[in-house]
MDAnalysis code that builds the backbone (N, CA, C; Angstrom):
import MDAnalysis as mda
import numpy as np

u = mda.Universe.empty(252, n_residues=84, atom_resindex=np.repeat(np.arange(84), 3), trajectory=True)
u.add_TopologyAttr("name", ["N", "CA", "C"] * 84)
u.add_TopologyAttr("resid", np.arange(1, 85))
u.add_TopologyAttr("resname", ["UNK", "UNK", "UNK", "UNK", "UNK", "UNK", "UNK", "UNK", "UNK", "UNK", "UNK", "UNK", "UNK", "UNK", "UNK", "UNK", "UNK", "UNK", "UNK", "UNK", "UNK", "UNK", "UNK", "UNK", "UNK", "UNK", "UNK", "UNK", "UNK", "UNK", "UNK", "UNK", "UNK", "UNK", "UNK", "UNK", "UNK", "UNK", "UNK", "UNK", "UNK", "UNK", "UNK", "UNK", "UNK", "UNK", "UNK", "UNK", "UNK", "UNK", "UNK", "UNK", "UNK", "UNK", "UNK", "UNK", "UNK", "UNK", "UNK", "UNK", "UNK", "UNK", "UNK", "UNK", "UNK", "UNK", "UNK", "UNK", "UNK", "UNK", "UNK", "UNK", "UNK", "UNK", "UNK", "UNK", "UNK", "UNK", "UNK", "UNK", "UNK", "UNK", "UNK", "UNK"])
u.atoms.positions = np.array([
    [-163.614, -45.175, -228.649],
    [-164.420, -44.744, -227.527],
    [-163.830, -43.434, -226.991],
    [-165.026, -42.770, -226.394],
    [-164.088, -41.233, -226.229],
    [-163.305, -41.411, -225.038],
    [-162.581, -40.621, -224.161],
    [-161.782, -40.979, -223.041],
    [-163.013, -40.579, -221.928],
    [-164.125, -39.873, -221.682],
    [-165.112, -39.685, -220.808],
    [-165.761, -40.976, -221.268],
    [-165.846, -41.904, -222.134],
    [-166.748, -42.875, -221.903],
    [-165.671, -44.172, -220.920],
    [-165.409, -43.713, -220.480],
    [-163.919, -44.916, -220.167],
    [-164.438, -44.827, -218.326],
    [-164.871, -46.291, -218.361],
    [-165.368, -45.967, -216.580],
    [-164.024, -45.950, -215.966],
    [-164.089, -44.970, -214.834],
    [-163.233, -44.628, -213.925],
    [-163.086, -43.127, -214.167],
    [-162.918, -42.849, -216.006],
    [-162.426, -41.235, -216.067],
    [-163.743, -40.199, -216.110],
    [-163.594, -39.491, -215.046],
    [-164.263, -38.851, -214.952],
    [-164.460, -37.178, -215.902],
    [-164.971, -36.327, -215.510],
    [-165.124, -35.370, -216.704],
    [-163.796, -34.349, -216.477],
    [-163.482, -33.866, -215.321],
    [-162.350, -33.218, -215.049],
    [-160.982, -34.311, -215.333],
    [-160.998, -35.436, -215.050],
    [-160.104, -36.719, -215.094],
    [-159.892, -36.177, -216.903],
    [-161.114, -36.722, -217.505],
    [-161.070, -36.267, -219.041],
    [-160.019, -35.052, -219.378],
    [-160.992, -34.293, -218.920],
    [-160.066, -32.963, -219.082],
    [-159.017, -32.589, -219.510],
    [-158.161, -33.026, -218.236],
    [-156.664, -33.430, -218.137],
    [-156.081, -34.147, -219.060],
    [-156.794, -34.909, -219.588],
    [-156.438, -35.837, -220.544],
    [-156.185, -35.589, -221.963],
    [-157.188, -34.555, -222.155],
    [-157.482, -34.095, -223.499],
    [-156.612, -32.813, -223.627],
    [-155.768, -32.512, -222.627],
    [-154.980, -31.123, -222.768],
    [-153.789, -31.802, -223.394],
    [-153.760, -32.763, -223.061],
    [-152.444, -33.454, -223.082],
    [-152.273, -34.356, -224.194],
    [-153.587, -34.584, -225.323],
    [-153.968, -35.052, -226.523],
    [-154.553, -36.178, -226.396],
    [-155.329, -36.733, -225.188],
    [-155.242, -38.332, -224.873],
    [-157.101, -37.898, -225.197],
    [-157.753, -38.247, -225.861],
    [-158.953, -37.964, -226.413],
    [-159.749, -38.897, -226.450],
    [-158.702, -40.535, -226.713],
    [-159.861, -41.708, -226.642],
    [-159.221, -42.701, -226.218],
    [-160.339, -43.821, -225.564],
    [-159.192, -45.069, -224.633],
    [-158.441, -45.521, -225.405],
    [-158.458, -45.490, -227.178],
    [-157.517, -46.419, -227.816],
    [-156.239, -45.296, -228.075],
    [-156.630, -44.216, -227.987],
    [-155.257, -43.127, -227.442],
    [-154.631, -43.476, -226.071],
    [-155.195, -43.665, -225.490],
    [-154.773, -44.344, -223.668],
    [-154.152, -45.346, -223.750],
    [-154.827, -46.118, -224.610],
    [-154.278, -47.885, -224.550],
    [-152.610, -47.412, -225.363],
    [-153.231, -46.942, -226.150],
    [-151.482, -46.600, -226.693],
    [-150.308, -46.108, -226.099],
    [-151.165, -44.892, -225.052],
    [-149.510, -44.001, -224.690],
    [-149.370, -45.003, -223.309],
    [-150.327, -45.134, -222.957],
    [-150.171, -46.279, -221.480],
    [-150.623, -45.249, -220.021],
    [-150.937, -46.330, -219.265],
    [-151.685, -45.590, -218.172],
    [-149.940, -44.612, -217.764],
    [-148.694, -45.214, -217.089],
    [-147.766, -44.178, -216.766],
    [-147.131, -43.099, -217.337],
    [-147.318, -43.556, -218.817],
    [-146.626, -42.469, -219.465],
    [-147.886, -40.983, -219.557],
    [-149.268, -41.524, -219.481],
    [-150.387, -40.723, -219.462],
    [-150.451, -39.581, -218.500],
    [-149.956, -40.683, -217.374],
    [-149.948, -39.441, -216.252],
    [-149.304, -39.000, -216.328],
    [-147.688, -39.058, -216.276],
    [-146.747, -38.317, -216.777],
    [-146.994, -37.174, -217.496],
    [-147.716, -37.320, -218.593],
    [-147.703, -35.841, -219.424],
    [-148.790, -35.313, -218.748],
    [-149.986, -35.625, -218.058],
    [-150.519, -35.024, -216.910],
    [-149.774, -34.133, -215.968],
    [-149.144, -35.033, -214.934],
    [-148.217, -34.261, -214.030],
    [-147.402, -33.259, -214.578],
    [-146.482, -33.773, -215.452],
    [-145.524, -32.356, -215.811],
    [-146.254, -31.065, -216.767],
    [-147.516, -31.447, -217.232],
    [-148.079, -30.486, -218.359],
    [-149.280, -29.662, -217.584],
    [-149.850, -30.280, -217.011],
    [-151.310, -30.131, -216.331],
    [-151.085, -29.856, -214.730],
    [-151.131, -30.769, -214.424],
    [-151.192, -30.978, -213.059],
    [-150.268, -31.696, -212.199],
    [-149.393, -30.538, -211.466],
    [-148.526, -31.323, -210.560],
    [-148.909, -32.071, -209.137],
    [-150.653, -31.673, -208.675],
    [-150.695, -32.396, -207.842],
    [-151.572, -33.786, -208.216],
    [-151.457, -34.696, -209.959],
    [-152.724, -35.117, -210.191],
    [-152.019, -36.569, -208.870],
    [-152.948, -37.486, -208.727],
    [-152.844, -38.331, -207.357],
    [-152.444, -39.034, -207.868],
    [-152.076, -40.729, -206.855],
    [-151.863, -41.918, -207.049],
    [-153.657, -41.980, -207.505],
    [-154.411, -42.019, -207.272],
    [-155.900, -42.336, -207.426],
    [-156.138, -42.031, -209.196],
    [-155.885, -41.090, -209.781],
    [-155.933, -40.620, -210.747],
    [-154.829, -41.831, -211.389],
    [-153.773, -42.304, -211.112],
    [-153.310, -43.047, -211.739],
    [-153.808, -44.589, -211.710],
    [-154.175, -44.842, -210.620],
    [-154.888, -46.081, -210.910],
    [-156.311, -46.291, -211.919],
    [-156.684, -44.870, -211.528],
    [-158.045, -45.022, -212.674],
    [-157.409, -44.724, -214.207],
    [-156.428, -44.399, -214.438],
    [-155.745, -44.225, -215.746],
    [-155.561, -45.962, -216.058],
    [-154.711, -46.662, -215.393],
    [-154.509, -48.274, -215.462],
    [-155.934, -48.792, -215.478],
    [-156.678, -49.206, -214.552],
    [-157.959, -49.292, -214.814],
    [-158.663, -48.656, -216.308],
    [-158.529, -47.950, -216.875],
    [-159.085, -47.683, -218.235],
    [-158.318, -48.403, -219.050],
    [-157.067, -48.318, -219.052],
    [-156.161, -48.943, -220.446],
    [-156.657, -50.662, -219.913],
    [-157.525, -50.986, -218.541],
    [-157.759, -52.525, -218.570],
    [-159.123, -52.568, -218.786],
    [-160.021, -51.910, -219.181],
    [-161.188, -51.839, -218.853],
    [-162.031, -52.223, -217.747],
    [-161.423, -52.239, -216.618],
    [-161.799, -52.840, -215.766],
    [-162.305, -51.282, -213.908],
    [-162.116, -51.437, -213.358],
    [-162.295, -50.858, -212.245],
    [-161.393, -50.860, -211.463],
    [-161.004, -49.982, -210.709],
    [-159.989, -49.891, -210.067],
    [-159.894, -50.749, -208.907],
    [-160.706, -50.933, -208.341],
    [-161.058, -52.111, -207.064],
    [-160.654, -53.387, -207.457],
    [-160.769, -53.599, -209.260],
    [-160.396, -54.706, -209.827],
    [-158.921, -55.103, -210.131],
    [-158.415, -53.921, -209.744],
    [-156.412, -53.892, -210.095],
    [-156.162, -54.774, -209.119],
    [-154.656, -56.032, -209.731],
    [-154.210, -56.882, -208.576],
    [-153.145, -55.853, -208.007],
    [-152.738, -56.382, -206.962],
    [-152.382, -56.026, -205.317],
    [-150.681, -55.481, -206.565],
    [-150.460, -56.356, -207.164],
    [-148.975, -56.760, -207.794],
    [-149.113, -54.823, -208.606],
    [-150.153, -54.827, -209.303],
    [-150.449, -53.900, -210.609],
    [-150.134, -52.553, -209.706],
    [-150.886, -52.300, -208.223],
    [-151.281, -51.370, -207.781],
    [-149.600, -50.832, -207.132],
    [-148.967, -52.162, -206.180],
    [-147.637, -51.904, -205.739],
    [-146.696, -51.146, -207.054],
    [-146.993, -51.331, -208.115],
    [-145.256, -51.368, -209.080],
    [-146.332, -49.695, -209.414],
    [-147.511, -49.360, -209.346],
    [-147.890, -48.149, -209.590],
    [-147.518, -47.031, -208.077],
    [-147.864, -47.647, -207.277],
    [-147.139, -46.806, -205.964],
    [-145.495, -46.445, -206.138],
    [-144.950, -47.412, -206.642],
    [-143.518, -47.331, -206.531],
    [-143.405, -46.055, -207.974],
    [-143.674, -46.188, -208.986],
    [-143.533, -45.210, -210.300],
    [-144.218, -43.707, -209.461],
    [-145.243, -43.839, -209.040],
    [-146.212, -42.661, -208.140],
    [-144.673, -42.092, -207.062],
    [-144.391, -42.654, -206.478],
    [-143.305, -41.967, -205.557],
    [-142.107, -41.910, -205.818],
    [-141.892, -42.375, -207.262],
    [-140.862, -41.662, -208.155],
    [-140.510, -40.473, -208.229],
    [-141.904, -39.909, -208.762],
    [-142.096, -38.578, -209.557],
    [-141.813, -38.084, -207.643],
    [-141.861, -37.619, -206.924],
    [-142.332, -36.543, -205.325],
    [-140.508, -36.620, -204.877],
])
């Protein structure tokens, strides 16, 4: 599936993604939603968000971001205020 067909990623979201070689969700599912952003942030974009990272997790689950548990979203805040 391409990484724009992946609900949550949007076309600029894509974008970012594809600079960075991440082209399809089973490329996503592989490198993983943190390590994804990661080469986001340091390659692309140093301001990409916590929001952008939850919709990264949300794709590698196929699911929606509203759908992430409370547990998934905390241990992503904590990696998110790593990097600052």
């Amino acid at each position: 599936m391409k990484i724009e067909d992946v609900d949550g990623i949007g076309k600029v979201s894509s974008g970012k993604l594809k600079k960075v070689g991440i082209h399809t969700a089973e490329k996503l599912d592989e490198v993983g939603s943190k390590a994804a952003f990661l080469l986001v942030f340091e390659n692309v974009d140093k301001s990409a968000c916590l929001s952008f990272l939850y919709s990264l997790e949300a794709g590698c689950r196929r699911m929606r971001t509203v759908q992430l548990p409370l547990e998934t979203k905390k241990d992503l805040q904590k990696f998110y205020k790593s990097l600052k």
